[in-house]
C-alpha positions, 0 to 999 in steps of 0.5 A, a space after each residue: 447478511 443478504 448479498 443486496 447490503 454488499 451494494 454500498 461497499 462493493 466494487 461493480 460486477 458483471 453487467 454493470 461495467 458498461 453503464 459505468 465506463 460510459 459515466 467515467 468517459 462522460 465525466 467533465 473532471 476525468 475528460 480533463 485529465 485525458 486531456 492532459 495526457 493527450 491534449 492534441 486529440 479531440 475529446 470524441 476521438 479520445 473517447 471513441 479509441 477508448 470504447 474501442 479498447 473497452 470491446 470485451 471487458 466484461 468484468 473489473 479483472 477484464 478491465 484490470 489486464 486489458 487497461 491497468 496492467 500495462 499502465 502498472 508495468 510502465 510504472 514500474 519501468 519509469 519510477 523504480 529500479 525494478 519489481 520483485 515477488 517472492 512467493 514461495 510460502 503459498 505458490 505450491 496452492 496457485 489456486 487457492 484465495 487468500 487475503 494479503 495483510 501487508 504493512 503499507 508502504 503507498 495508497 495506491 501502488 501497493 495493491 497495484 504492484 500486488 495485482 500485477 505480480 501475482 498475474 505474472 506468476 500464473 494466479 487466476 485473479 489479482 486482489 480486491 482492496 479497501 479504499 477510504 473513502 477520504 480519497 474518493 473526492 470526485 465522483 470519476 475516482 470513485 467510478 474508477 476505483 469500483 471499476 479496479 476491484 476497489 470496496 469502500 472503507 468509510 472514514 469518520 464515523 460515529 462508534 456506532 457507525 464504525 461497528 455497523 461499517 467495520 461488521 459489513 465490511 467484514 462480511 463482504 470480506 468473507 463473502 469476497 474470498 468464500 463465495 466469490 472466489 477473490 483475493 482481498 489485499 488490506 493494510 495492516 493499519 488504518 493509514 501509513 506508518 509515517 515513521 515506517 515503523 510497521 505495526 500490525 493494529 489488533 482492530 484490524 484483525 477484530 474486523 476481520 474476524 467479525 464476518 467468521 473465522 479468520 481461518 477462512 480468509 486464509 490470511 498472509 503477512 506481505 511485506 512491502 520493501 521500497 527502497 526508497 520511499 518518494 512520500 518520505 519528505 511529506 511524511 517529514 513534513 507532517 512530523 514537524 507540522 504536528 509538532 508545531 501544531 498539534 491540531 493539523 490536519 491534512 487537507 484533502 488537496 494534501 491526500 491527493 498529493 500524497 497519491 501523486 508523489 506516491 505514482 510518478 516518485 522514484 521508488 529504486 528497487 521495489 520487492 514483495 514477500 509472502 510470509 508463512 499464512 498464518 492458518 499454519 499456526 494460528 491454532 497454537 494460539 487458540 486456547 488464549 482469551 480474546 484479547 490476548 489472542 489477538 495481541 499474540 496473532 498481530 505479533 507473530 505477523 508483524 514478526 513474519 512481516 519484520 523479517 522479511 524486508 528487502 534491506 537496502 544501502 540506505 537502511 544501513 547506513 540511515 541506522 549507522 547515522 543515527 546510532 553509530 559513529 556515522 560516516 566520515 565527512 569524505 563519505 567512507 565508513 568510520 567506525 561503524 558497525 554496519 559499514 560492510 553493508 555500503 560502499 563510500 559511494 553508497 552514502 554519497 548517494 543516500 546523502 543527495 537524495 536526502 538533501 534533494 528531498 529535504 529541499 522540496 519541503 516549503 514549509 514555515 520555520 522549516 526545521 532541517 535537523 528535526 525533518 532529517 532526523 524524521 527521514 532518516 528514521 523512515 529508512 532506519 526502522 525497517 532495519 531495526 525491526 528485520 534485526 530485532 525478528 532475527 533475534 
């Protein structure tokens, strides 16, 4: 495929930074959200400090470390209980490129999170992602996100279009990792698992394998573990919305919602794990017809994202409420098969935040069993799917 069709997907290269940091500084939307942050500096004093900032950034990794980076790290100081990342499956090969398939957990931290982790442990370069379309509502998002390593999937397409969009993005893929030298971070799935649930979707892998041989990509199941979630009352939210109407659909105001609970949410305690790449057993697979094999490669890699979860108090205790005897009204346990897992001020806690969250839903026939039924199952599935790969 020539490189030039790569243009309408692809995040800006060298020589093209400039052009487009000058665009996203002279937007009028963007020039308001600085404003935003520091309303007591005038818009050329605002500009010309970030200009001086920008001396030297070459390329969209530059702009990743000298911007973004620190930006991420006061995120992770502010909004969660601390950031962790296990890599021992692949840090005997730091410089190597690989391409993190991960169950999906926020829009835009977890490649995020993924970045600024793997900078930390010694690796050359952070990841390149995949970003709807749906979300680049504003020409400065869209500006920003090339400018952050980010390549466009279109959303909303025709099949016809969607072979055609699926069969470039796979090659810029290949390209991406090959040629280029990148990694690539992709969810397991088009959009997040409400129900936390994760399930590795075989079209995503049919995508992948599209460009050239999966082996190539050199891919590695992630696992995301948040302890908890600060979307889980919209996510709530949308359950019973789609119950009571089957036609909803989310506005893009309710994406950009999503997006900004997602950021500026408490997370409490936050880890990543890179599970065994798969080119160590894909080829035991190889002898299967087509679409068993994809079957069989998406289930051994939900089996390696399964059974690393970080498991927290809430997750036993969320599982306990829902299949056990639960816990007593005094917050001790009672009768419960996982109660060694939580202390009676663990569930106090679990059950504040459930409340505080269930409050902040404004919404019609606002139905408080069904939305605490929903959350508690987003913090039960994970549990249910680590002990079900250990078996």
């Amino acid at each position: 495929m020539d490189r030039k069709e790569f243009d309408e997907i692809r995040p800006y290269e060298r020589g093209e930074m400039k052009q487009a940091f000058e665009e996203l500084i002279n937007d009028r939307q963007f020039s308001l959200l600085l404003k935003g942050f520091v309303p007591w500096l005038p818009k050329a004093v605002r500009n010309g400090l970030l200009r001086l900032a920008f001396i030297g950034v070459k390329t969209p990794l530059d702009f990743q470390l000298r911007f973004m980076k620190p930006v991420v790290w006061h995120f992770v100081r502010k909004y969660t209980d601390g950031l962790s990342f296990e890599d021992s499956n692949i840090n005997s090969h730091l410089n190597e490129r690989y391409t993190f398939v991960s169950n999906h957990r926020d829009i835009v931290l977890d490649s995020a999170f993924l970045d600024v982790s793997l900078n930390k442990k010694g690796y050359p370069t952070t990841v390149e992602i995949g970003i709807g379309d749906n979300l680049l509502i504003y020409p400065w998002i869209k500006r920003l996100v090339r400018m952050n390593k980010a390549f466009t999937v279109r959303r909303g397409l025709t099949a016809h279009e969607m072979m055609r969009s699926s069969q470039l993005m796979s090659s810029y893929i290949h390209y991406a990792v090959t040629q280029k030298k990148e990694n690539i971070w992709i969810a397991q799935r088009e959009g997040r698992a409400k129900d936390s649930d994760d399930r590795t979707q075989e079209s995503v892998l049919k995508m992948l394998a599209m460009g050239g041989d999966l082996k190539e990509l050199n891919i590695v199941p992630l696992t995301i573990s948040y302890e908890f979630d600060p979307c889980d009352y919209l996510k709530a939210q949308e359950f019973q919305q789609k119950r009571d109407n089957p036609n909803f659909k989310k506005s893009k105001q309710d994406d950009l919602d999503n997006m900004k609970t997602g950021i500026f949410g408490y997370k409490g305690r936050v880890h990543y794990q890179c599970g065994t790449p798969i080119n160590e057993w894909i080829d035991e697979l190889r002898d299967l017809p087509k679409n068993e094999f994809f079957k069989a490669v998406a289930q051994r890699m939900d089996l390696e994202i399964h059974r690393h979860y970080s498991l927290y108090p809430c997750n036993y205790i969320a599982l306990d409420l829902l299949e056990n005897a639960g816990v007593s009204s005094t917050g001790s346990p009672e009768n419960t098969s996982l109660a060694s897992h939580y202390t009676p001020s663990d569930v106090t806690r679990f059950e504040e935040y459930l409340s505080a969250q269930l409050a902040k839903i404004k919404i019609p026939n606002k139905d408080e069993s069904f939305l605490r039924e929903r959350m508690l199952t987003m913090y039960a599935n994970p549990l249910r799917n680590f002990l079900k790969a250990k078996e």
